[in-house]
C-alpha positions in Angstrom: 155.2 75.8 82.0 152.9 77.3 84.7 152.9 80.4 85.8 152.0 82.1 89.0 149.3 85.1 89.5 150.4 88.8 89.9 151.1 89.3 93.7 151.6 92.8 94.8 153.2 92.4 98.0 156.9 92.4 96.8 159.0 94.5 99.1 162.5 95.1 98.9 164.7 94.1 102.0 167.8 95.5 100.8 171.2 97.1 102.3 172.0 98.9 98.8 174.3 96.1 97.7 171.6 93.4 97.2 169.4 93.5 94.1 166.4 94.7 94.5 162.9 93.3 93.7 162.6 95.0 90.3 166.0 93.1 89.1 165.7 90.1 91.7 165.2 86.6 89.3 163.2 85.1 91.9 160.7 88.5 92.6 159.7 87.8 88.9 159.6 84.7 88.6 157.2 85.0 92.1 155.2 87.8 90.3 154.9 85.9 87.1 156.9 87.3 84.9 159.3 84.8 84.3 157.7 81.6 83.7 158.9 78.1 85.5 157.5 75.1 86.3 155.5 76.3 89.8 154.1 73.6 91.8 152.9 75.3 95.0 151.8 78.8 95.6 150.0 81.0 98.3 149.8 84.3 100.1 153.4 84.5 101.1 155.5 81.9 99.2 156.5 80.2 96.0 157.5 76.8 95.1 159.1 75.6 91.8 161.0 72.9 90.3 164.8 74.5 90.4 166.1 75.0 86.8 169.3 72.6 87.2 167.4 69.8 89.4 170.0 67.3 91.4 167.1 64.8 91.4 163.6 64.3 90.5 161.1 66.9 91.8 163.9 69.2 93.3 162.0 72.2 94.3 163.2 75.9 95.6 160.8 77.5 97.9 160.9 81.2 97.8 159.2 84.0 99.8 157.3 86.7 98.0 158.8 88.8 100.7 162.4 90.0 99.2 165.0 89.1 101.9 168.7 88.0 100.7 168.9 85.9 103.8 167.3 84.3 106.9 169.0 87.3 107.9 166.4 90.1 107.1 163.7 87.5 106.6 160.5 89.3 108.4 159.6 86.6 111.7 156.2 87.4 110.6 156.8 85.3 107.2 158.6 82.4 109.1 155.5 80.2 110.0 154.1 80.7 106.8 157.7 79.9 105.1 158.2 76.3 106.9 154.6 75.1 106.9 154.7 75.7 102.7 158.1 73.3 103.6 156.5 70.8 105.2 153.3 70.9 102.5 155.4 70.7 99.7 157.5 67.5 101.4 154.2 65.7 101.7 153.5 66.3 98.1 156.3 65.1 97.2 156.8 61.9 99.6 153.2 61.2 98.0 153.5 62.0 94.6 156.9 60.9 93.7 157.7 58.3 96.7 161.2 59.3 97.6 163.4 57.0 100.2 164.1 60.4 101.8 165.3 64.2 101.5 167.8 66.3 101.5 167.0 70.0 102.4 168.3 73.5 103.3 169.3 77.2 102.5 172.5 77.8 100.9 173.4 81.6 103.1 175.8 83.6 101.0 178.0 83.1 98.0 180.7 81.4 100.1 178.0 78.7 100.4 176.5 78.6 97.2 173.9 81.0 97.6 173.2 82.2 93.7 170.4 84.2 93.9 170.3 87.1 96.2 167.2 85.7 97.5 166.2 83.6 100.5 165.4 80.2 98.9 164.9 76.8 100.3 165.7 73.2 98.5 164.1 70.4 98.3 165.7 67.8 97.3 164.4 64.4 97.3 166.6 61.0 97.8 166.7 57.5 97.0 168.6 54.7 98.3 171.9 54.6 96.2 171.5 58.2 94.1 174.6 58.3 94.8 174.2 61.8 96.8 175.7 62.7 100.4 174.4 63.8 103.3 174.8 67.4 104.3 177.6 66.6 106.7 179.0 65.9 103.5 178.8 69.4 102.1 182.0 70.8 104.3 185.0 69.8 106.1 186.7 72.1 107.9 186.7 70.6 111.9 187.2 73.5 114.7 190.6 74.0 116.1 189.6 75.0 119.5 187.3 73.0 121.5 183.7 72.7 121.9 183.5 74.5 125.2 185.5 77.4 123.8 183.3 77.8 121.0 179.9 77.5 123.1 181.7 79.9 125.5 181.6 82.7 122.6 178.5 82.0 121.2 176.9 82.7 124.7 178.8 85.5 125.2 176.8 87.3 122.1 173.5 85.4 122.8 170.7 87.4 120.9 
């Protein structure tokens, strides 16, 4: 097991009810205190091979930056979140040759967000793994129309 150098820049995004950085699993593991098996590392993000892996090489991504959700994510740490997406992918497609991936942030506990921290997954896919896509992950179709929903959506447009 690797683990990753002390980082200092750890702050805490929090609204009182999420943990904080000092008790956040992913803060340590980011600051090295926790070891796991890290496989990519910079300035502003960690990547690891998740604990209970779905496939080969299934890796969370995690921000040093404490944020429960793409919610109170700084846009500052965006770019430097997805490009440490796409770098990891390419190690990946090149190291371990997958057919394809799956990938994406589980927001909330209703979605199977278990850590209070903004994490990404990687998961990578082969031709009958016997794995679904992520239309797969839900089903619960709108009762109104499209045009109705669109129509509220705009309404609050940010």
């Amino acid at each position: 097991m690797s683990k990753s150098a002390n980082v200092s820049r750890v702050p805490t995004i929090s609204d009182g009810n999420e943990l904080t950085s000092m008790d956040c699993l992913f803060c340590l593991i980011s600051k090295g205190e926790i070891p796991s098996h890290i496989i990519y590392q910079d300035e502003h993000v960690v990547g690891f091979l998740d604990i209970h892996p779905l496939a080969p090489g299934h890796m969370v991504l995690i921000p040093r930056v404490h944020s429960a959700t793409i919610l109170d994510f700084p846009e500052e740490e965006m770019q430097p979140f997805l490009k440490a997406v796409k770098i990891v992918t390419a190690l990946l497609q090149k190291t371990l040759d997958p057919d394809g991936f799956t990938m994406g942030i589980n927001h909330g506990t209703v979605s199977g967000q278990s850590v209070s921290h903004l994490h990404f997954h990687i998961i990578p896919r082969w031709k009958n793994d016997k794995g679904g896509s992520l239309h797969s992950v839900v089903h619960n179709p709108p009762k109104e129309t499209l045009e109705k929903i669109a129509k509220k959506i705009e309404k609050v447009r940010l």
